[in-house]
N, C-alpha and C positions, 0 to 999 in steps of 0.2 A: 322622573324619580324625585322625590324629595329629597329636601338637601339641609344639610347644615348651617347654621349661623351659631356663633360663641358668645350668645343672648340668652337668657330663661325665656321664656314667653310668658311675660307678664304684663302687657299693657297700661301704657301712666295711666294714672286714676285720674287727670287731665282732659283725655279722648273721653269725651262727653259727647253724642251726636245732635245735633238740633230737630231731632226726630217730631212730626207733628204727625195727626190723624191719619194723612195723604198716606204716609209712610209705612203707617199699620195697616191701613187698609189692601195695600200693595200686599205686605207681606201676610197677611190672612187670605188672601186672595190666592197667593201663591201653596199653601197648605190646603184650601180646600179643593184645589185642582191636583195633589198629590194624595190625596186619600181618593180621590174621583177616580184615579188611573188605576189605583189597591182593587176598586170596587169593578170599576169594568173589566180589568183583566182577570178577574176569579170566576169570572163566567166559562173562560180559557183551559183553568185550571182539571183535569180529569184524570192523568196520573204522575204518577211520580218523576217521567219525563217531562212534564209541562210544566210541572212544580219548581225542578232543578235546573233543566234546560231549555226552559219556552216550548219543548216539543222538537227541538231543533229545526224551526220553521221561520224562525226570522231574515230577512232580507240584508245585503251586506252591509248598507249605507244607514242603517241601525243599529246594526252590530258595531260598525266602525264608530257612530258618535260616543255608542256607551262604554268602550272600549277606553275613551282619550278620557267622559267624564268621566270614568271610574279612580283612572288616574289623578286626573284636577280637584284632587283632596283641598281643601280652603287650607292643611295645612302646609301644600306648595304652594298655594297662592303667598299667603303669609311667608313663608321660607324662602323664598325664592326671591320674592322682594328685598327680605331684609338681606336674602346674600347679595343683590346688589347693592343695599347700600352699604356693608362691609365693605365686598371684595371687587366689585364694580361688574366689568362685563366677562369677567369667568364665571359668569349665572348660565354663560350661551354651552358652555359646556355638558351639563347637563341634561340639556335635550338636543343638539347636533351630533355629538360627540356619546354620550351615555346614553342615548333611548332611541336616535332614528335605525342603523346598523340593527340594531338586536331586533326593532320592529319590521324590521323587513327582512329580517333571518328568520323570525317568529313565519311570519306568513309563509316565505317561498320555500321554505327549510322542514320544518318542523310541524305543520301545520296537519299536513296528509300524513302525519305518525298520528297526531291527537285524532284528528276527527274520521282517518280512515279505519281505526282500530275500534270506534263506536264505543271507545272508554268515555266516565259522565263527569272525571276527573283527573288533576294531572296525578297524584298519587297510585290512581289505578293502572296508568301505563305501566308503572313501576313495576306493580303486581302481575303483568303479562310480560315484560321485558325479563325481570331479574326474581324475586319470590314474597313470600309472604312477610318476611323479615323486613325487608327494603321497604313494603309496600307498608305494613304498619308503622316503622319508623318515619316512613315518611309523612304520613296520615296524623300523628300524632302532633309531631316538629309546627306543619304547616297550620293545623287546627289552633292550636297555643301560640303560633305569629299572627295569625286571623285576630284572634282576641285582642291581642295584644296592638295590634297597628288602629283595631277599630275604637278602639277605648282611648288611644292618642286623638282621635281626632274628636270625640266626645269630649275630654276636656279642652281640645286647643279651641271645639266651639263655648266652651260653658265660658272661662274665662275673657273672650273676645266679647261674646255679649253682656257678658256682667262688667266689662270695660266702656264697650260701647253703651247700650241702651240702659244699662244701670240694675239687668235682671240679675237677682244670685245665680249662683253659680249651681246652686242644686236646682234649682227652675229648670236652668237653661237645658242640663243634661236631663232630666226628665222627660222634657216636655220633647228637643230631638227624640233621646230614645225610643218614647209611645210615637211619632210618626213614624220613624225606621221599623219598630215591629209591627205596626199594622198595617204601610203599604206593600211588606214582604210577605206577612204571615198570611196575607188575602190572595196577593195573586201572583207570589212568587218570585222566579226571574222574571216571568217578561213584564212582571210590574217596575220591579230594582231598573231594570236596562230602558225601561218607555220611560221612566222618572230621572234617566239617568239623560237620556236625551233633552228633555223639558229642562236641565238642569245646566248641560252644554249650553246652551242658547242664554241663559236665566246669567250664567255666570261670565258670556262675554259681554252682555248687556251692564253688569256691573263693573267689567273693569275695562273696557273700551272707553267710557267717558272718563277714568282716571285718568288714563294714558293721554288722552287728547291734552284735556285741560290741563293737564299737569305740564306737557311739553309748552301749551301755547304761554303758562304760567311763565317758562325760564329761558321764554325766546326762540324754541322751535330746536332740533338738534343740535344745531352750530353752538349757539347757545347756550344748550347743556354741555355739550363737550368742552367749551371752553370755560365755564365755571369747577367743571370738576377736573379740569386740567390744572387750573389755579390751585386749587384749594387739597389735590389728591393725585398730582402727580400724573405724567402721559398715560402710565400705564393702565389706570381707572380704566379706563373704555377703550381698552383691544382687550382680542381673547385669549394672547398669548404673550403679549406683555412679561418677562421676568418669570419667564416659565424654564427657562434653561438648567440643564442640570448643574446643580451647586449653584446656582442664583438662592438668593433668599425672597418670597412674597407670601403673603399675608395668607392665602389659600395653605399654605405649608405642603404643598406637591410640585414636583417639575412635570414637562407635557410626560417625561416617561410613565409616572405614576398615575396619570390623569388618563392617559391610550390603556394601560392594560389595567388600573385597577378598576378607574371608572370606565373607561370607553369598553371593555372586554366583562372583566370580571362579573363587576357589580352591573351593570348593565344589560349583558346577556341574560344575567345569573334572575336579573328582578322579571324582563320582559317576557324571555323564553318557561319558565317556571310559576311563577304567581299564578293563582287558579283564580287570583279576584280579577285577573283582566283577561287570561285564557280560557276561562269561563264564558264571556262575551262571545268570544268567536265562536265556542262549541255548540252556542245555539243558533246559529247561521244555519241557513232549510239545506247546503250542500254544502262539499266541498273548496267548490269555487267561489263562495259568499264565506266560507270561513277564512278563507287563504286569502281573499280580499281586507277580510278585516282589520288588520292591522296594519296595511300596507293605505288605507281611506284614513284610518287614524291617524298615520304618520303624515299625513300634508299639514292638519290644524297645529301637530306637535310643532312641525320647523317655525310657527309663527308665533303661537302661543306665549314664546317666551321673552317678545316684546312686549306682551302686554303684561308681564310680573314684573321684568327686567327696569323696565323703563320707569315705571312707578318707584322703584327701590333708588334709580339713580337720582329722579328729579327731588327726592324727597332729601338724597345727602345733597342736592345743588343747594337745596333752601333751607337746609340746618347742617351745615357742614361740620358740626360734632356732634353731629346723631351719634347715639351707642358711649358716648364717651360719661363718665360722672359729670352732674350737674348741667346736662342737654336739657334734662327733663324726658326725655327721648332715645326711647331702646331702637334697635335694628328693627325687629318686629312692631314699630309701632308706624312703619314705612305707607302702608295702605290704609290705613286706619286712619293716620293725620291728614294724608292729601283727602280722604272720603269728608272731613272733616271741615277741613281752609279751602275745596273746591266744587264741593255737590252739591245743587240745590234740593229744596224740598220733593218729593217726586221722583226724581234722580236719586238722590238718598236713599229712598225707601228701595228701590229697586239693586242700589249695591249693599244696604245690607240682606235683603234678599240672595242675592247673589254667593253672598257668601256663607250664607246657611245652609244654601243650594247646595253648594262645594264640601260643607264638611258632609251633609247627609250623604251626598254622592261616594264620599269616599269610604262612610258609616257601613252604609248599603253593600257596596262590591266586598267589602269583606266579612258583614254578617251572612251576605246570599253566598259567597263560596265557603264559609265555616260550615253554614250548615248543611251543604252539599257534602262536604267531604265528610262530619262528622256521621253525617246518616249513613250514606252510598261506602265508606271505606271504614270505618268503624263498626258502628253497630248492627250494621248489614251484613256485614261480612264476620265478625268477631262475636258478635253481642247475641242477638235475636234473628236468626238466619232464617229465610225459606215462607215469612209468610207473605199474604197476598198484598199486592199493589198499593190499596189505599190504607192498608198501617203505614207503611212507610212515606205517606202525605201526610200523615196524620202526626206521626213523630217529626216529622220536617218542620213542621210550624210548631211544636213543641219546642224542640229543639234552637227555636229562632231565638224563642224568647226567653232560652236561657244563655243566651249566644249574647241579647242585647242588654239581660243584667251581668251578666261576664262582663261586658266592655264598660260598664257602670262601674266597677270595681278596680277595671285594669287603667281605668281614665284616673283614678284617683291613685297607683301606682307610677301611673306617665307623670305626676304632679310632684313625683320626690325626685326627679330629676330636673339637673337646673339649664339643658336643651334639650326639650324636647325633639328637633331636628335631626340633629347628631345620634337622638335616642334611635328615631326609628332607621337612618340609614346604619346604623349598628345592628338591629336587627335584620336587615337585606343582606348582610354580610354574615350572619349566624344561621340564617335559615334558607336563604335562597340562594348563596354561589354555591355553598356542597351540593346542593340537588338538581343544578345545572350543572355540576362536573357528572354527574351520575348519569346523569343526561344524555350529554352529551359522547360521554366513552362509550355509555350501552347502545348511541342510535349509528355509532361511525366504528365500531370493534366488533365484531362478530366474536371475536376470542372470550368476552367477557363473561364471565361467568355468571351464575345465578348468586352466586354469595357476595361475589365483589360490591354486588350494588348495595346491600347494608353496611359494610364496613368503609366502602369508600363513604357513604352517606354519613354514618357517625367520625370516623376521622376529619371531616369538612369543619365540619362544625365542632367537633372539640378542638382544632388547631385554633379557627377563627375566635372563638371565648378564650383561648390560655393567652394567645398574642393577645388581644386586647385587653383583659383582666388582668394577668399574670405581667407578659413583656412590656405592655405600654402602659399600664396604669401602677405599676410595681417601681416605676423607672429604668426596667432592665434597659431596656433599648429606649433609645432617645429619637421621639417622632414629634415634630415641633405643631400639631393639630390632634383635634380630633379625628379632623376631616382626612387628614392624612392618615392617623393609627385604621381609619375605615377601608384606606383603598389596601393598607400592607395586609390588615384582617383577610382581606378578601381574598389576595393574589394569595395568601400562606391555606385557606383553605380549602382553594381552586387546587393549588400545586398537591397537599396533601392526599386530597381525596382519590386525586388521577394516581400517583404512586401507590396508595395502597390500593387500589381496585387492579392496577393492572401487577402485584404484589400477589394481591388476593388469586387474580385467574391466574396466572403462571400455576398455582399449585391446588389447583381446584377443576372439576368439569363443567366445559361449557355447555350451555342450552344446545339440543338437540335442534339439528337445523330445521328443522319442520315446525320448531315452535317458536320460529324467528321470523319469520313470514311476515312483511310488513309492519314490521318491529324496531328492524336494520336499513338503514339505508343502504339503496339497491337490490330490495326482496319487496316482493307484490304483495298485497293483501289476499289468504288464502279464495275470499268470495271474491274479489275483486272484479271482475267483468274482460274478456278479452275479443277485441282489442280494447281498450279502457273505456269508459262511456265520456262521454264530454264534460268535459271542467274537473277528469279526473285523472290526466295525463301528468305526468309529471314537469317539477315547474320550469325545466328547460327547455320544453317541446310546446310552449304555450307562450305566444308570444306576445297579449295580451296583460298578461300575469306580469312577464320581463319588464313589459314597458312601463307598468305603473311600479315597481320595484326598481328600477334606473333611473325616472324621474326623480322620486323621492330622494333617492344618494346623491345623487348628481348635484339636487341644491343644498344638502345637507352639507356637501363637502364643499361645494363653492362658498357658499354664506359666512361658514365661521374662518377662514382664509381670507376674506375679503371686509373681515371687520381689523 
């Protein structure tokens, strides 16, 4: 997930790259290989499932890489650095703690709800679980966070490179934009998800030599940990350091608020719900490549986050008042500086590459699932109902490309706020933990009614905007972060939602059990096949599925213990 730092993102006018010919070339290189992918997967393209889901025919260990890029937004790359250099190694939290548990509750869990039910969206479950009310509200909610997260990372790219390479800043969003709409509006997802791939790879290439050189820069780890032991105190680099309740640290959470607002809440609330990375799985060719996918993703997550972390720290070992007045030097300016004091020509071209890679990537999975949802659960459903196949391709690629001037407009709304970071995990807590409580009640209560799921959906999210608007920015209640007012937002509209939904059923009728059939956990899919066909058993009688779901916890849980 992306995370907060209590920085603007504004880059010193300073970070200037020593960019030559080699470096452009690199990086034109890398754009005419992502319109080549636009143009050969349009050959693919024939209906409206191949448009929105690849035809649901991709293999898992594809679905898993585009899955983690879609997540490695450049603006975690950048966030994530500079919460290292803020807060040190409470960066690890974030992905041990906040995203492996949900991604592997995503696949073993959740998974044969989405993809056994043959919905092309996560809002559409909604629409067969609970009713039209739920199913629009939620279609709505999710389309305008779409917008809204894809336009944060249009400016976090326009900004970066009008820092770095000296382009404006309307250049810079133009010219992303026109690649994002025309290797989508050509050939779809499986172009977003094959570019999303090219992009994984594009983008450890650019921060693996940071990491390197940056560490051999400060003497290797011993080295780092003892400058920043100097200069920021033991607790810098553990993961629990001055986490105790009523301790005071810089994060402004104790481990209780960090387990259930981030480790549960916000965490479930983003991985199990987001259709920009639940999307990835539902175009896996089965079941067992879909339930794989997130569980392939989760091995690069447990590591990934040495390679933001460690750049964020080495960068406070060698300006130990980053972020402070008169550094010269913001928290976000963490990757940027070392790309700067440690890459050569060549190397250079390839991390800023890299990083363009990361914000498209991130551009991508939520223009391709806005425009999934806006077509398949809005206007399909509400608007223009009943006609044949290729209208609705045809509006799909419409639709993209008002999807990618929307994010033109909402990048320039991400720019009146002074973190963007904090911006958008404010939005994971407005839009994605109510509709994992929804979730979650409709797929383990059979009692739940068909109404409960709209009203628990809008109680979620009005509780989570009045605490954060209302209680924490009014002064009512006294929460010493941002990052903090995000995890109470999120536990107040997890708690919300479950009380009125089970509020709502107590005094309401519930769905007719025959139209819960694979809906509920512990009810079969009505087509389902008996006895189950293969790879489609459930995820405890498949011991295959367990064992790549217990590995991944098992270091999840040992690693951040052992820092």
């Amino acid at each position: 997930m992306q995370t907060p730092t209590n920085s603007p993102l504004y880059l010193a006018a300073a970070l200037r790259l020593p960019t030559n010919w080699l470096d452009y070339t690199i990086l034109a290189i890398y754009f005419v290989v992502v319109l080549g992918i636009g143009f050969a997967a349009r050959r693919s393209v024939k209906t409206s499932l191949d448009f929105f889901l690849s035809g649901r025919s991709l293999p898992a260990w594809i679905t898993g890489l585009a899955f983690i890029s879609a997540n490695l937004a450049a603006t975690e790359i950048l966030g994530m650095a500079a919460n290292s250099a803020q807060y040190g190694a409470y960066t690890v939290h974030w992905y041990w703690v906040g995203a492996i548990p949900a991604m592997v509750f995503l696949g073993l869990v959740m998974m044969p709800f989405y993809y056994g039910s043959k919905v092309r969206s996560v809002p559409e479950f909604l629409l067969l679980r609970f009713d039209r009310a739920a199913h629009l509200l939620s279609s709505i909610l999710f389309a305008f966070a779409a917008i809204l997260i894809a336009g944060v990372n249009l400016y976090a790219l326009a900004i970066v490179v009008e820092a770095l390479l000296g382009w404006p800043q309307w250049v810079a969003i133009v010219v992303a934009g026109a690649f994002v709409l025309a290797y989508i509006t050509l050939g779809g997802l499986s172009s977003a998800i094959y570019n999303e791939v090219l992009q994984f790879f594009v983008i450890l290439a650019a921060l693996i030599p940071i990491t390197v050189l940056g560490l051999k820069k400060v003497g290797g780890w011993g080295g780092l940990t003892h400058k920043l032991t100097a200069t920021h105190g033991a607790n810098f680099t553990t993961a629990w350091g001055g986490t105790g309740i009523g301790h005071v640290n810089p994060l402004g959470a104790n481990w209780l608020t960090i387990v259930l607002g981030l480790g549960f809440v916000l965490s479930f609330g983003y991985w199990t719900t987001n259709f920009a990375e639940v999307q990835r799985a539902l175009s896996a060719k089965n079941l067992s490549a879909g339930q794989r996918t997130p569980l392939i993703a989760a091995y690069p997550k447990i590591f990934i986050v040495f390679l933001v972390m460690i750049p964020g720290l080495v960068a406070a070992a060698l300006v130990p008042k980053i972020g402070a007045s008169g550094s010269g030097l913001q928290y976000n300016d963490a990757i940027p500086y070392l790309m700067q004091e440690l890459l050569p020509n060549g190397v250079l071209g390839i991390a800023v590459t890299g990083l363009l890679a990361a914000f498209m990537a991130g551009m991508a999975a939520n223009v391709s699932s806005f425009n999934t949802v806006f077509t398949n659960d809005i206007w399909a459903k509400y608007v223009v109902r009943g006609r044949e196949d290729s209208y609705y391709v045809r509006f799909g690629r419409l639709i993209t490309a008002v999807g990618v001037l929307a994010s033109i407009g909402t990048a320039f709304l991400a720019s009146s706020f002074s973190n963007i970071m904090s911006y958008l995990q404010t939005l994971f807590s407005f839009f994605n933990v109510p509709m994992f409580v929804v979730f979650i009640v409709g797929m383990f209560w059979r009692r739940a009614s068909a109404k409960s799921g709209f009203w628990g959906l809008l109680a979620g999210t009005v509780t989570a905007m009045v605490n954060y608007f209302v209680l924490y920015k009014k002064g009512i209640i006294s929460i010493p972060s941002d990052q903090g007012a995000n995890f109470v937002s999120a536990i107040a509209g997890f708690v919300a939602g479950a009380v009125v939904m089970v509020a709502v059923s107590l005094f309401t009728r519930p769905k007719p059990a025959q139209e819960l059939q694979g809906l509920v956990y512990g009810t079969r899919s009505p087509g389902m096949a008996e006895p189950p066909a293969p790879g489609d058993e459930a995820w405890y009688r498949r011991p295959a599925l367990l064992g790549w779901g217990a590995v991944v916890l098992a270091a999840a849980c040992y690693v951040p213990f052992s820092f």
